[in-house]
C-alpha positions in Angstrom: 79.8 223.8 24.9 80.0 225.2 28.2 79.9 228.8 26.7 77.3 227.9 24.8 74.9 226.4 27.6 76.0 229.4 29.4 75.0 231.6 26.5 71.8 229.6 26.1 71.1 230.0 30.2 71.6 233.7 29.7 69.4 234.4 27.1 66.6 232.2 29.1 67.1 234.4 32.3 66.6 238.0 29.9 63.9 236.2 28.1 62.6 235.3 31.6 63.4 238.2 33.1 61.2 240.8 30.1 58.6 238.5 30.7 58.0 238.9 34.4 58.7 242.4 33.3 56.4 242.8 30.9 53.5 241.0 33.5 54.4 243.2 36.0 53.8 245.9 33.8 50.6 244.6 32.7 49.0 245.1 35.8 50.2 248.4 35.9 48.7 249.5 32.8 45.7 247.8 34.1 45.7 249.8 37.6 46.2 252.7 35.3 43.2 252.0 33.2 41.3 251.6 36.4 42.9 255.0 38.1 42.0 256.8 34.8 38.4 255.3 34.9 38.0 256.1 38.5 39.6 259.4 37.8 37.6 260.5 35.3 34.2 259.1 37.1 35.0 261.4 40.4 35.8 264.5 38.2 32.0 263.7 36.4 30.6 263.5 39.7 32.7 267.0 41.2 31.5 268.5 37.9 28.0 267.5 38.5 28.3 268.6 42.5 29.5 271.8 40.9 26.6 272.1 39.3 24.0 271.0 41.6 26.1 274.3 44.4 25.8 276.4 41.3 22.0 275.9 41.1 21.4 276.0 44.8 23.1 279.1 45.5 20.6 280.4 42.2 18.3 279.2 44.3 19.2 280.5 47.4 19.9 283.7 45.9 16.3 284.1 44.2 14.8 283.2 47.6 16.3 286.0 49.4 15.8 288.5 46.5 12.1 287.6 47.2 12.0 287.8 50.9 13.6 291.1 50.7 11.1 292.1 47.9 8.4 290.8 50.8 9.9 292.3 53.2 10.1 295.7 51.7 5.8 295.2 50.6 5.4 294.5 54.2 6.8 297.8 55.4 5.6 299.8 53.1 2.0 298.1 54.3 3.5 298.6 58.2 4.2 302.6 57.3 0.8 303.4 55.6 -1.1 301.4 58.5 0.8 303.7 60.5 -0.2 307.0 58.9 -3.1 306.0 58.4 -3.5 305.1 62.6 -1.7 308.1 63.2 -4.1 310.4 60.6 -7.2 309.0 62.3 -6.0 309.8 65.9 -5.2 313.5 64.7 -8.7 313.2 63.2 -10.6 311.9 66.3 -8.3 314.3 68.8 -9.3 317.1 66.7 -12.8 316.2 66.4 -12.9 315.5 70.0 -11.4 319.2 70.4 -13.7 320.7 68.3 -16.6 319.3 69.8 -15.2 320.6 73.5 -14.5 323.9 72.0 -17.9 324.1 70.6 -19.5 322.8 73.6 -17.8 325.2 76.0 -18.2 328.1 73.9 -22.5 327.2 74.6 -21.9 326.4 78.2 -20.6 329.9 78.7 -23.0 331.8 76.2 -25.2 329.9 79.2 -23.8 331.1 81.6 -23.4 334.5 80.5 -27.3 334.0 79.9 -28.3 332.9 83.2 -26.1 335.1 85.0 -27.7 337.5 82.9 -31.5 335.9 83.6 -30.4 336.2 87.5 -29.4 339.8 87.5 -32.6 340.7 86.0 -34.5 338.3 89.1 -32.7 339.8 91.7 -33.3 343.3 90.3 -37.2 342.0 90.4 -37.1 340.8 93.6 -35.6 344.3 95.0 -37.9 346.1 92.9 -40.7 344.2 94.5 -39.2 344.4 98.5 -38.8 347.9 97.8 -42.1 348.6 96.9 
């Protein structure tokens, strides 16, 4: 009888025993439901993060490409105002130097003239103290 108490006892601690063994493992297929859940919720959210840099550096990329495009219209604007400043200052300079040239070309036909008007005076005049 004793053996068989003892048998009895035995069998209640491994019954006992896979029970709390089988609880405690309950919770841990419960925390590993949870870690999976959780798991799989942070890799949706780094997939959609992902997604959202993808599109921002698309973004961000397509921005640039049109400030360079702008930037490139607004120096090829900047060069022609340029020529164009620097053809109209060749334009006025040579105008200007024309119009000297011209100008100083009559002042010495002038001259020439009265210098030529005041030769003939002074031969009058000692034409006329001579006489």
């Amino acid at each position: 009888m004793k053996d068989r108490a003892y048998g009895i006892l035995m069998v209640a601690i491994a019954v006992l025993f896979c029970a709390g063994c089988q609880q405690s493992a309950a919770p841990n297929d419960k925390q590993a439901r949870l870690f999976a859940a959780q798991n799989q919720e942070l890799q949706q959210q780094l997939a959609a993060r992902q997604t959202e840099i993808r599109t921002l550096q698309q973004k961000h990329a397509q921005e640039l490409r049109l400030r360079d495009q702008e930037l490139a219209r607004c120096r090829a604007r900047l060069d022609a105002l340029q020529q164009d400043l620097e053809k109209g200052i060749d334009e006025r300079v040579r105008g200007v130097t024309t119009a000297l040239i011209e100008e100083s070309a009559k002042l010495r036909q002038e001259v020439e003239q009265l210098k030529a008007q005041l030769e003939r005076i002074k031969a009058a005049s000692a034409k006329e103290g001579s006489s």
